[in-house]
TIGU-518104 format. One record per residue (C-alpha): residue number from 1; y, z, x. Coordinates in nm, 2 decimals. Each point is the difference from the previous one (the first is absolute). Layout:
<r n="NUM" north="Y" up="Z" east="X"/>
...
This chain:
<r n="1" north="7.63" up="-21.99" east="-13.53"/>
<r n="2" north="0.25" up="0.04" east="0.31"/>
<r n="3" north="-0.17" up="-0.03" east="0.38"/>
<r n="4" north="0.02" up="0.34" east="0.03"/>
<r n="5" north="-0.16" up="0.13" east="-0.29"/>
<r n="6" north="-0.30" up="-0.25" east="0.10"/>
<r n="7" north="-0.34" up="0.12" east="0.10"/>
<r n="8" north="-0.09" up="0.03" east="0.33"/>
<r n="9" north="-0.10" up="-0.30" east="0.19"/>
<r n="10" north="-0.39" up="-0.03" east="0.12"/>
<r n="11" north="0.11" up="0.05" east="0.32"/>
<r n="12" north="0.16" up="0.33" east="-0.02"/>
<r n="13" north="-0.25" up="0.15" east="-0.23"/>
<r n="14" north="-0.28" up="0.06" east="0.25"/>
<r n="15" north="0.30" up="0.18" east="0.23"/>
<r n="16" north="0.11" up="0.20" east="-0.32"/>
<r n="17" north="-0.31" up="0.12" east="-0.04"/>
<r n="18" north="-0.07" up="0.03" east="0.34"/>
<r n="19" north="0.30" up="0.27" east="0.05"/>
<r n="20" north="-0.11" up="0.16" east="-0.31"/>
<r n="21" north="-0.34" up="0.10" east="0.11"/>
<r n="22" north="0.24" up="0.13" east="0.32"/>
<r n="23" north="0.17" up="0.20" east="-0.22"/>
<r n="24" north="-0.24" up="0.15" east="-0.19"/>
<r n="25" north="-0.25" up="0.06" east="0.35"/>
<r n="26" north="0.33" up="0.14" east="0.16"/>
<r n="27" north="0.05" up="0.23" east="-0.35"/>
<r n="28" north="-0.40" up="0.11" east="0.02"/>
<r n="29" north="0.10" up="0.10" east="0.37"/>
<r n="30" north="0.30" up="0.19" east="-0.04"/>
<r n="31" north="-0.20" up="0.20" east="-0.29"/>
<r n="32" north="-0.26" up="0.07" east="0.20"/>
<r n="33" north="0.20" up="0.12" east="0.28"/>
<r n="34" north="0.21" up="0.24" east="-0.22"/>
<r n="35" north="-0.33" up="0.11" east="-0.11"/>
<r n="36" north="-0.16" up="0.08" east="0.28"/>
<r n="37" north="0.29" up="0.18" east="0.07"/>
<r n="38" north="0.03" up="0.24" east="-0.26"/>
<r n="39" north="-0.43" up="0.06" east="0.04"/>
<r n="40" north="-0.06" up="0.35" east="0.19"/>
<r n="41" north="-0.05" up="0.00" east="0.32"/>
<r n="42" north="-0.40" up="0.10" east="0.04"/>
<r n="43" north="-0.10" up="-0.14" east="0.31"/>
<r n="44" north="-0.21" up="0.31" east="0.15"/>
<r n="45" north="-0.02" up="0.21" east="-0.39"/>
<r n="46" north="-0.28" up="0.11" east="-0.05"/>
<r n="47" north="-0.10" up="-0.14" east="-0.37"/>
<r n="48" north="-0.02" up="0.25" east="-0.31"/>
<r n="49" north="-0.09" up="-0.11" east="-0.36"/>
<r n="50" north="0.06" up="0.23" east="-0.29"/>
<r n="51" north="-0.16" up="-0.10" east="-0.29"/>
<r n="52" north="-0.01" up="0.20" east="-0.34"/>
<r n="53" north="-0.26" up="0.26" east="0.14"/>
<r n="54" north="0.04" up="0.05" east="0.34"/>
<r n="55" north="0.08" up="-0.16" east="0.34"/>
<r n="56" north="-0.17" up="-0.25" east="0.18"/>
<r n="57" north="-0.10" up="0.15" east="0.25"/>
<r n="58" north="-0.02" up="0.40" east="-0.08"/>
<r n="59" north="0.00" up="0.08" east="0.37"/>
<r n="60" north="0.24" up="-0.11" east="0.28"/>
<r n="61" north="-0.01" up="0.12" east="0.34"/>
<r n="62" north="0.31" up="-0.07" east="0.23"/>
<r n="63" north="0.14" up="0.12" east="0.37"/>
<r n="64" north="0.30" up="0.21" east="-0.04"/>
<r n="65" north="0.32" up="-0.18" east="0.08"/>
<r n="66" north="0.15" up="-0.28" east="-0.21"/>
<r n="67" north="-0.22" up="-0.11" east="-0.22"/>
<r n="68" north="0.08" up="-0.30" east="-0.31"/>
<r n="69" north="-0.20" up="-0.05" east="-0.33"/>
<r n="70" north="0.04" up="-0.28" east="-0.24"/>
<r n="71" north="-0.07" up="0.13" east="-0.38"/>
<r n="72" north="-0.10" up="-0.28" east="-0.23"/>
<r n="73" north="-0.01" up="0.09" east="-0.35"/>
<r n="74" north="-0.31" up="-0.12" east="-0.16"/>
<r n="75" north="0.04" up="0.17" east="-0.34"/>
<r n="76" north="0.24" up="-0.05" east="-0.33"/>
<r n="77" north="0.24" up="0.24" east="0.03"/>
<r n="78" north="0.26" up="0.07" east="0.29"/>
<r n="79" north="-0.13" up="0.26" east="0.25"/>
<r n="80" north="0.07" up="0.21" east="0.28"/>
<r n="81" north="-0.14" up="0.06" east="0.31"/>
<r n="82" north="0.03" up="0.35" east="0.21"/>
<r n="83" north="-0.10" up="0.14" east="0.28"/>
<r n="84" north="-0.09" up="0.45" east="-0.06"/>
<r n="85" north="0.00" up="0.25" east="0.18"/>
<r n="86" north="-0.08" up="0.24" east="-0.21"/>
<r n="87" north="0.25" up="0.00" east="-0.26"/>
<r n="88" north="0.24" up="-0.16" east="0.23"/>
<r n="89" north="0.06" up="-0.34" east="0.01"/>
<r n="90" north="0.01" up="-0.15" east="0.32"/>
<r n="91" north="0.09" up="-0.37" east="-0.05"/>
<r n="92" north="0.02" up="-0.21" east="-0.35"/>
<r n="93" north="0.06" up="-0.32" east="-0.14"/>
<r n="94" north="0.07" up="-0.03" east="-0.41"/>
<r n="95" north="0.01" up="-0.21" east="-0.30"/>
<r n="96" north="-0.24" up="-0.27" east="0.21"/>
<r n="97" north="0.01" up="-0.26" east="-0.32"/>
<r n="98" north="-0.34" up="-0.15" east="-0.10"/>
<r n="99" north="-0.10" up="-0.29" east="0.21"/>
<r n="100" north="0.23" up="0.09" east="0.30"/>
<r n="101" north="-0.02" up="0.20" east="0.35"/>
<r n="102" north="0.24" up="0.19" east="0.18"/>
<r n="103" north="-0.03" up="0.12" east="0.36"/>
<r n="104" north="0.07" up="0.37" east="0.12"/>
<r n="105" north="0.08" up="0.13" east="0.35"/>
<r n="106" north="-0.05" up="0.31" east="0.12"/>
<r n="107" north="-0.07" up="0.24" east="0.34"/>
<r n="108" north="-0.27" up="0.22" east="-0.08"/>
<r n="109" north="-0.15" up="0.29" east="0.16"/>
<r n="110" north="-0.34" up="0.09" east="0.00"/>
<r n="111" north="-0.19" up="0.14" east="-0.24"/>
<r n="112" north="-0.16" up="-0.09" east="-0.35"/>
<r n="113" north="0.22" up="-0.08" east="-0.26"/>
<r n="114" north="-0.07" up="-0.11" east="-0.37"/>
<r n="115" north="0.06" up="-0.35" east="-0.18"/>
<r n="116" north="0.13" up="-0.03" east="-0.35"/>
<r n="117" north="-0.19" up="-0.29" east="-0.16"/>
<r n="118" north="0.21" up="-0.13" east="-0.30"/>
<r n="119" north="-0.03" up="0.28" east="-0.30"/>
<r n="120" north="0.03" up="0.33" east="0.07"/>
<r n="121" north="-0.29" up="0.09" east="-0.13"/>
<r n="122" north="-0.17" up="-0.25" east="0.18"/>
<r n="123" north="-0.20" up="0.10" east="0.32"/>
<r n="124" north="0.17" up="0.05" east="0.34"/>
<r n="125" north="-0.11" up="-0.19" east="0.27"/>
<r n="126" north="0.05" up="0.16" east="0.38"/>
<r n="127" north="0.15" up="-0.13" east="0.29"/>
<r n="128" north="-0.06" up="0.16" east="0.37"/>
<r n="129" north="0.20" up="-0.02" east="0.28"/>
<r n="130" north="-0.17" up="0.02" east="0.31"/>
<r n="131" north="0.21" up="0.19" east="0.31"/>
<r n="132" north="0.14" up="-0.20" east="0.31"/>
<r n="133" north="0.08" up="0.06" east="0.35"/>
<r n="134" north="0.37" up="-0.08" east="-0.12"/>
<r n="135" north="-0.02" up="0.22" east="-0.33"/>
<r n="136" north="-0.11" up="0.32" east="0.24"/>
<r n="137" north="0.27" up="-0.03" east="0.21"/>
<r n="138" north="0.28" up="-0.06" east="-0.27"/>
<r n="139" north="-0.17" up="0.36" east="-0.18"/>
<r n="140" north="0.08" up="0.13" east="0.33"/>
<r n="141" north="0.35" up="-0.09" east="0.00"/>
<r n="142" north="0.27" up="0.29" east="-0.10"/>
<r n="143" north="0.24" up="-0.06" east="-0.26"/>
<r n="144" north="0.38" up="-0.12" east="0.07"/>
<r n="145" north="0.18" up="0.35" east="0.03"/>
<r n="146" north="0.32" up="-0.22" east="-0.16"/>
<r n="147" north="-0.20" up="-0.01" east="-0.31"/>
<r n="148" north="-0.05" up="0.36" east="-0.09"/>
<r n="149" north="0.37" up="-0.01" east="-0.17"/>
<r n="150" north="-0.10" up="-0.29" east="-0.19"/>
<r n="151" north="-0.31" up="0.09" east="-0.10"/>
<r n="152" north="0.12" up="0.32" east="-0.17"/>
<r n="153" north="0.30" up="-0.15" east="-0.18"/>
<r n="154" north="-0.17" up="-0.26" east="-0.14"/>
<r n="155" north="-0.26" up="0.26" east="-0.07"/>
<r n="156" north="0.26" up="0.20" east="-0.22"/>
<r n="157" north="0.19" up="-0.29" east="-0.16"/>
<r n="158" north="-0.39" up="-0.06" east="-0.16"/>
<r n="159" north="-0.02" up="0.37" east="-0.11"/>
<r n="160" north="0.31" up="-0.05" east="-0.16"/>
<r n="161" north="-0.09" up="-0.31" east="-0.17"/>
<r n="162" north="-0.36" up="0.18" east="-0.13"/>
<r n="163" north="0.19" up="0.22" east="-0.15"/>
<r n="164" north="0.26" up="-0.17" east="-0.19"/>
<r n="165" north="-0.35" up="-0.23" east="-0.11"/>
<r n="166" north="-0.14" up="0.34" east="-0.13"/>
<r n="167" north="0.31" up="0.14" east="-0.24"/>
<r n="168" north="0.03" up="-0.37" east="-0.13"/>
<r n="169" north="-0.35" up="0.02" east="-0.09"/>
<r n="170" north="0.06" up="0.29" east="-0.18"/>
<r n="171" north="0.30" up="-0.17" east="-0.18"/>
<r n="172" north="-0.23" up="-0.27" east="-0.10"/>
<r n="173" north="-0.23" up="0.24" east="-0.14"/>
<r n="174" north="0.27" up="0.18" east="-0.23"/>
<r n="175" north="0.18" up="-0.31" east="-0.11"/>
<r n="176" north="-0.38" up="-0.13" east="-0.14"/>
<r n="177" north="-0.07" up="0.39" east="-0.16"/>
<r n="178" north="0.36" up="-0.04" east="-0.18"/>
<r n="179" north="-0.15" up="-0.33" east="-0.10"/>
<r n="180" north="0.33" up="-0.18" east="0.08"/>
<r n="181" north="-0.04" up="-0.36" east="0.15"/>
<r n="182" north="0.30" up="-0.09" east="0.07"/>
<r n="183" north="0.06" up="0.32" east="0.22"/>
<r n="184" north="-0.41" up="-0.06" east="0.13"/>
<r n="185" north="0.08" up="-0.38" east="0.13"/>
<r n="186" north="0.29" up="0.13" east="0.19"/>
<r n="187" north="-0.19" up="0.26" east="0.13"/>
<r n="188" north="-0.30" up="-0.23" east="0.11"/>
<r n="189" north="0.23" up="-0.19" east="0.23"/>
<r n="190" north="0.15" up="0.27" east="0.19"/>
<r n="191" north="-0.34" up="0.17" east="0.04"/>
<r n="192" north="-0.15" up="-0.35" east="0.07"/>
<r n="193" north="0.33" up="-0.07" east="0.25"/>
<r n="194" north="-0.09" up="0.36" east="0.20"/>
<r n="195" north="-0.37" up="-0.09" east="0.03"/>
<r n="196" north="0.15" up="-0.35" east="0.13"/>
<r n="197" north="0.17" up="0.20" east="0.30"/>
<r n="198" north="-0.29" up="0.19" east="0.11"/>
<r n="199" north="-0.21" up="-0.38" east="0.01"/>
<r n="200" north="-0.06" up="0.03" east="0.39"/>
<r n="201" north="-0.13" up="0.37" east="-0.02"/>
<r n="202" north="-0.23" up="-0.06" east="-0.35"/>
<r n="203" north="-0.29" up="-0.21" east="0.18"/>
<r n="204" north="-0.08" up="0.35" east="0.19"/>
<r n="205" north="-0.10" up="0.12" east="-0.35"/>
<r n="206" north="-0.22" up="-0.30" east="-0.14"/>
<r n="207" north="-0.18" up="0.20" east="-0.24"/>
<r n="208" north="0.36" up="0.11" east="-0.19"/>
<r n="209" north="0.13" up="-0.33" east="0.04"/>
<r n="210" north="-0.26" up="-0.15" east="-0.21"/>
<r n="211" north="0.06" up="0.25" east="-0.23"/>
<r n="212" north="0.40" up="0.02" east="0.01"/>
<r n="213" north="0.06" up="-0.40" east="0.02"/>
<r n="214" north="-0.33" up="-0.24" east="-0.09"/>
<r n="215" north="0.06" up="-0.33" east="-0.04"/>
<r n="216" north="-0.20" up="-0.09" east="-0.35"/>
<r n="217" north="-0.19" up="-0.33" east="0.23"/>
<r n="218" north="-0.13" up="0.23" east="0.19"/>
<r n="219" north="-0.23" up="0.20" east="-0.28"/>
<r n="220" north="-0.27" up="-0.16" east="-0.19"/>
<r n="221" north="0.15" up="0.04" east="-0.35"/>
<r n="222" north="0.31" up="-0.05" east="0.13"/>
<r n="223" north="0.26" up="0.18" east="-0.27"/>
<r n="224" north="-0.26" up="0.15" east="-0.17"/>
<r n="225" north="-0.19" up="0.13" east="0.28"/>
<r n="226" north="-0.01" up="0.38" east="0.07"/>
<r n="227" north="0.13" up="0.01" east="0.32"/>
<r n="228" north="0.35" up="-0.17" east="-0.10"/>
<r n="229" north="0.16" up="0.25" east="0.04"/>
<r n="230" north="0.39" up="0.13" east="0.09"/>
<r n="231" north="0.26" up="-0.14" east="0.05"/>
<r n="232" north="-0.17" up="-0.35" east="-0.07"/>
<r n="233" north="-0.16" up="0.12" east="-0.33"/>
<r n="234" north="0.31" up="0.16" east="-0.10"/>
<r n="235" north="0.23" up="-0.35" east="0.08"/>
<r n="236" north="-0.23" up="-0.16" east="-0.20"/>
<r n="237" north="0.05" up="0.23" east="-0.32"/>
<r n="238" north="0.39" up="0.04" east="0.01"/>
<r n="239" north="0.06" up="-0.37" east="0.09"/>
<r n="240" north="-0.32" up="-0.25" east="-0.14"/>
<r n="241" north="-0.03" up="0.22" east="-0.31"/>
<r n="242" north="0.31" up="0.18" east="-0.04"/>
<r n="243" north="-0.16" up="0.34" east="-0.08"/>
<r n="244" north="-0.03" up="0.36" east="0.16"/>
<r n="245" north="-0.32" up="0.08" east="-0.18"/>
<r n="246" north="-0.33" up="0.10" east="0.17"/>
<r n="247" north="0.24" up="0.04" east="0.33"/>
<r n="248" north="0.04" up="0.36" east="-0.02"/>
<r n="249" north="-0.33" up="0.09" east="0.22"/>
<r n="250" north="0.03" up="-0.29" east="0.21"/>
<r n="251" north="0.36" up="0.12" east="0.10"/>
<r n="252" north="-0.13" up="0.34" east="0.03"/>
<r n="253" north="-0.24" up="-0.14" east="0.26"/>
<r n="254" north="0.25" up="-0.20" east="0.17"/>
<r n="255" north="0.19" up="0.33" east="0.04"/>
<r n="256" north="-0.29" up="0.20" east="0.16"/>
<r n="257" north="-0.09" up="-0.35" east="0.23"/>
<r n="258" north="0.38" up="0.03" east="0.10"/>
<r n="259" north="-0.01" up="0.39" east="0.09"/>
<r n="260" north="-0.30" up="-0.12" east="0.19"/>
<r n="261" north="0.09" up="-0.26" east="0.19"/>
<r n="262" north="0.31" up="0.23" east="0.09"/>
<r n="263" north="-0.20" up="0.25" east="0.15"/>
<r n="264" north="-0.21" up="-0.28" east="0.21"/>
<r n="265" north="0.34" up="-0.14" east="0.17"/>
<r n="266" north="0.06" up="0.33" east="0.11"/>
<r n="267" north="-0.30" up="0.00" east="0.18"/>
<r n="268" north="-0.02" up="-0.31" east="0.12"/>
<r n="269" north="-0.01" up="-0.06" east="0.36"/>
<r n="270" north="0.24" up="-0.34" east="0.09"/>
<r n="271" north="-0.04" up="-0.16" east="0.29"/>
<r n="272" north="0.29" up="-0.19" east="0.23"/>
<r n="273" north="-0.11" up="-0.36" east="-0.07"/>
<r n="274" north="-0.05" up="0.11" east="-0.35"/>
<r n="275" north="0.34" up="0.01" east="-0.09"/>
<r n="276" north="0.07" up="-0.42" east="0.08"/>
<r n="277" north="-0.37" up="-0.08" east="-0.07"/>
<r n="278" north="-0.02" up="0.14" east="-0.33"/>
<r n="279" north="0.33" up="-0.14" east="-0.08"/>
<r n="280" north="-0.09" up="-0.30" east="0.04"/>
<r n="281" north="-0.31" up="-0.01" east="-0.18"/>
<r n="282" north="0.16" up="0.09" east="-0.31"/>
<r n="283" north="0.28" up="-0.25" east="0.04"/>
<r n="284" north="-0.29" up="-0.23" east="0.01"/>
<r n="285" north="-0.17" up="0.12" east="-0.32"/>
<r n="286" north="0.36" up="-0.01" east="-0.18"/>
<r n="287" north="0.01" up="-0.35" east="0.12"/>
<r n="288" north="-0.37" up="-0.08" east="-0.15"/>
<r n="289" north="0.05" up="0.22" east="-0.31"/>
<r n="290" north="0.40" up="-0.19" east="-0.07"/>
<r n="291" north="-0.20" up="-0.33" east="0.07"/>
<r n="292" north="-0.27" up="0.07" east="-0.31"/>
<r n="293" north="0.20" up="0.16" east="-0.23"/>
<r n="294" north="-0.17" up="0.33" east="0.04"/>
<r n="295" north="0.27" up="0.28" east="0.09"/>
<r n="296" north="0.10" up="0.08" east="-0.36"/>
<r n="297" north="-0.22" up="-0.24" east="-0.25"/>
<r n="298" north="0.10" up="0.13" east="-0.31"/>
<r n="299" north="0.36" up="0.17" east="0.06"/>
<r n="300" north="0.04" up="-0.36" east="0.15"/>
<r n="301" north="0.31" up="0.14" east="0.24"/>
<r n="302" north="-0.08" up="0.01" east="0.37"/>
<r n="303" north="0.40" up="0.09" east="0.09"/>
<r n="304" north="0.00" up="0.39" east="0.02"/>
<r n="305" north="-0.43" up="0.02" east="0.15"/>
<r n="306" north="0.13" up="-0.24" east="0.27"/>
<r n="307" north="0.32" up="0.16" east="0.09"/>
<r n="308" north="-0.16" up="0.31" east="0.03"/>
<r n="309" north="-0.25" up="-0.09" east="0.22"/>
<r n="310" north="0.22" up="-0.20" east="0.21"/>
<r n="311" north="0.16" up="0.33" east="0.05"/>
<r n="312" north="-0.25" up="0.17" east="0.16"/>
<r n="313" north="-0.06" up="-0.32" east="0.17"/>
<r n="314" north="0.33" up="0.06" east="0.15"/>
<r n="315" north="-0.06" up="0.33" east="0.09"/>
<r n="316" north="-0.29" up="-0.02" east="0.18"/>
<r n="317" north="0.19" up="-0.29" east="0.22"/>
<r n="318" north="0.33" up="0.27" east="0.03"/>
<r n="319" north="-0.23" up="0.23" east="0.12"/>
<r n="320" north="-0.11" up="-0.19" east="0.28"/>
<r n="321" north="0.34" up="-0.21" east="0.14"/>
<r n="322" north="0.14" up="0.20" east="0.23"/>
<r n="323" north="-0.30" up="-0.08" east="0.22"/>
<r n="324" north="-0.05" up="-0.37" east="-0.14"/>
<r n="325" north="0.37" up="-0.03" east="0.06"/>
<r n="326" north="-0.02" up="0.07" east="0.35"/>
<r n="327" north="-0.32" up="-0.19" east="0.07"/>
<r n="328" north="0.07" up="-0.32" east="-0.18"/>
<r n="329" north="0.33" up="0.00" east="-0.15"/>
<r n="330" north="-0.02" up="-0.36" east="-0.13"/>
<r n="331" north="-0.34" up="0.10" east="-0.19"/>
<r n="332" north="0.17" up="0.37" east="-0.11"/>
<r n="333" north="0.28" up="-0.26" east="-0.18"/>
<r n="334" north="-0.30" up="-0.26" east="-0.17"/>
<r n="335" north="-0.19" up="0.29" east="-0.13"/>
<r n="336" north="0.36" up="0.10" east="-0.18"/>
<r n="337" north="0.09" up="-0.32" east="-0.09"/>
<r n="338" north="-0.36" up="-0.09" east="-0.18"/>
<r n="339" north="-0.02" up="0.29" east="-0.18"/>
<r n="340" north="0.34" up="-0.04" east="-0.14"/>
<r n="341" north="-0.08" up="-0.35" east="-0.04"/>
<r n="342" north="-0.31" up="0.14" east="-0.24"/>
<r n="343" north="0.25" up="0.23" east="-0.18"/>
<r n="344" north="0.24" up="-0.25" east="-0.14"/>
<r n="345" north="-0.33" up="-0.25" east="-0.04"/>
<r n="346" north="-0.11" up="0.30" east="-0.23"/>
<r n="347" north="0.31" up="0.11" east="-0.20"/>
<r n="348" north="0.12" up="-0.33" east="-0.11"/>
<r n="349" north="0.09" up="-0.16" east="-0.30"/>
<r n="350" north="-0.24" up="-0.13" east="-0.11"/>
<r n="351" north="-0.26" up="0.05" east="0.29"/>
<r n="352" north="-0.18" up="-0.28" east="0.13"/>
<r n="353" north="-0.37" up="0.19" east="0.05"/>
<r n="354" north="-0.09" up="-0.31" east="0.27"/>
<r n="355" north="0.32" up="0.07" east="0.20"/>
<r n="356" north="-0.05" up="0.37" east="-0.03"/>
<r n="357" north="-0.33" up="-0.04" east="0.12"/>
<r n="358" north="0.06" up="-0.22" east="0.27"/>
<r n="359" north="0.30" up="0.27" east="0.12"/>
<r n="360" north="-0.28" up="0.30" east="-0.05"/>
<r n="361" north="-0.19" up="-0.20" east="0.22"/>
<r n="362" north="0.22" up="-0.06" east="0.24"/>
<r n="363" north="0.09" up="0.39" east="0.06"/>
<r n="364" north="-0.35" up="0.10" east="0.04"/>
<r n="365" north="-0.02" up="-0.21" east="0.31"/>
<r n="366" north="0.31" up="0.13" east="0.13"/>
<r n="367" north="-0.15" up="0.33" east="-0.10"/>
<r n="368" north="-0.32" up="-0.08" east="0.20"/>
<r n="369" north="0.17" up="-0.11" east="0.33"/>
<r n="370" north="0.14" up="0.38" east="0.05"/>
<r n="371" north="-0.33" up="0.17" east="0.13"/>
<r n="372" north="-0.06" up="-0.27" east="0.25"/>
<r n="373" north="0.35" up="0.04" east="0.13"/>
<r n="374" north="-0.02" up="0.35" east="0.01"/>
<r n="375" north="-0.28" up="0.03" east="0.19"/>
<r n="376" north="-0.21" up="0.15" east="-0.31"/>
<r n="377" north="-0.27" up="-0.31" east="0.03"/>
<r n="378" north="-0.11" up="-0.13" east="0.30"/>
């Protein structure tokens, strides 16, 4: 045996091991530190369990203003969490994975709104928000003449949108009658791409939503529940078992949910702050569905649903730049740039769902920042 392939001498052994224990304490540290930095942020949240029948607790009661809730999901299945008013949906988080939390942020008026709890056909829970000095005074406040113009584009590039979802409906409808699947798959993902680009208008219609798009997780038989429905149960026959048959009246009812939801847009009353805000809560619900896996389960192709919402992502932001532009021109440019940073995340080859999340998430916070700088949130 040479000297240098000799053991190590008593002496050094004790420093050896000394600086390995370094190592591996210094290793335990760094871990916990990247940890703790990827944990939510929940100092202040107000805690929320959602087990497999309801929420602990049923009842919340908050001032209006900012307000931030950390959902833990105490049950076996992913969940989401929402906040109703009525059948809109004011604030969201999905596809909470079993065992984890997540932590949503929102400014809410007052009023009573409802709580999903897990299942949809479990109970809702209610949440009230209680009035403030501060909330009076911002009801008071008029809107930003400057907006009108964007409020009504954006307005019509939706109508637009509901009705190209409506005729591809119908398409969907005839290709399952003719009981072609090749023609019905192709079909599904246009329709499914056109209800993609109406994704910031469909949480004012809850109760079509759940009927147009449920996620199986979300329904107590999953698959073979009744209420999946749409497009989901539709995916799931063309794509997981490569058949049109029993479609036909679930495609019919797609087609008269479509017509419906059509006729709701046109009546829907935006709001300035709507057009960023709801942007950039669906940007973050692409981001969470990319992230699990959720936006097409069975067609297994995310491409065309994501490029198509990212349109209308787009859109809502083109819409309101000429006045971002001239009140923060360095923003107006890193709302561009991350969005078209999520684009080419989303369209290539292949995709990389983390990265594509990550981007997602990144353009809702740009997305966020544009009401504060426009004056739309105090």
């Amino acid at each position: 045996m040479t000297p240098s392939a000799q053991a190590p001498s008593g002496r050094l052994l004790p420093l050896l091991l000394g600086t390995g224990g370094l190592l591996v304490l210094g290793g335990v540290a760094l871990f916990w530190l990247a940890s703790a930095r990827n944990q939510p942020q929940t100092e202040g949240a107000i805690p929320v369990t959602v087990t497999a029948t309801a929420c602990e607790p049923m009842a919340l009661e908050v001032p209006a203003g900012p307000a931030r809730f950390l959902i833990r999901n105490a049950s076996d299945r992913p969940v989401e969490w929402e906040i109703l008013n009525g059948v809109m949906v004011v604030a969201e988080r999905e596809n909470i994975a079993p065992g984890f939390s997540s932590v949503l942020s929102e400014r809410l008026k007052p009023g009573v709104y409802d709580i999903t709890c897990g299942l949809l056909s479990n109970p809702r829970g209610k949440l009230t928000v209680l009035a403030t000095a501060e909330s009076a005074a911002e009801t008071a406040a008029p809107p930003l003449r400057e907006l009108i113009g964007p409020l009504s584009e954006r307005k019509v590039q939706l109508m637009k949108a509901a009705g190209k979802f409506t005729r591809a409906a119908q398409a969907l409808e005839q290709a399952i009658a003719a009981g072609d699947l090749a023609a019905a798959r192709t079909a599904w993902t246009q329709a499914a791409a056109h209800w993609a680009s109406l994704g910031t208008v469909a949480p004012q219609a809850a109760d079509l939503q759940n009927r147009i798009a449920p996620q199986a997780a979300w329904l107590a038989a999953r698959e073979e529940d009744p209420a999946f429905t749409g497009l989901s149960r539709i995916e799931y026959g063309l794509f997981a078992r490569s058949s049109v048959a029993d479609l036909a009246p679930v495609a019919a009812a797609l087609s008269r949910d479509a017509t419906e939801f059509q006729s709701r847009v046109k009546a829907f009353d935006g709001t300035p702050a709507g057009i960023a805000g709801d942007a950039a809560r669906y940007a973050r619900s692409l981001a969470d569905a990319t992230a699990a896996g959720t936006l097409t389960p069975y067609a297994a192709d995310d491409t065309v649903l994501l490029g198509a919402a990212l349109d209308t992502l787009d859109r809502a932001r083109a819409v309101l730049d000429p006045l971002l532009a001239a009140a923060d021109p360095a923003q107006s440019a890193r709302v561009k740039d991350r969005l078209a940073a999520a684009h080419a995340a989303a369209s290539a080859v292949p995709q990389d769902r983390k990265a594509t999340a990550a981007a997602l998430t990144a353009a809702a916070e740009a997305l966020a920042g544009i009401n504060p700088t426009l004056g739309l949130e105090p």
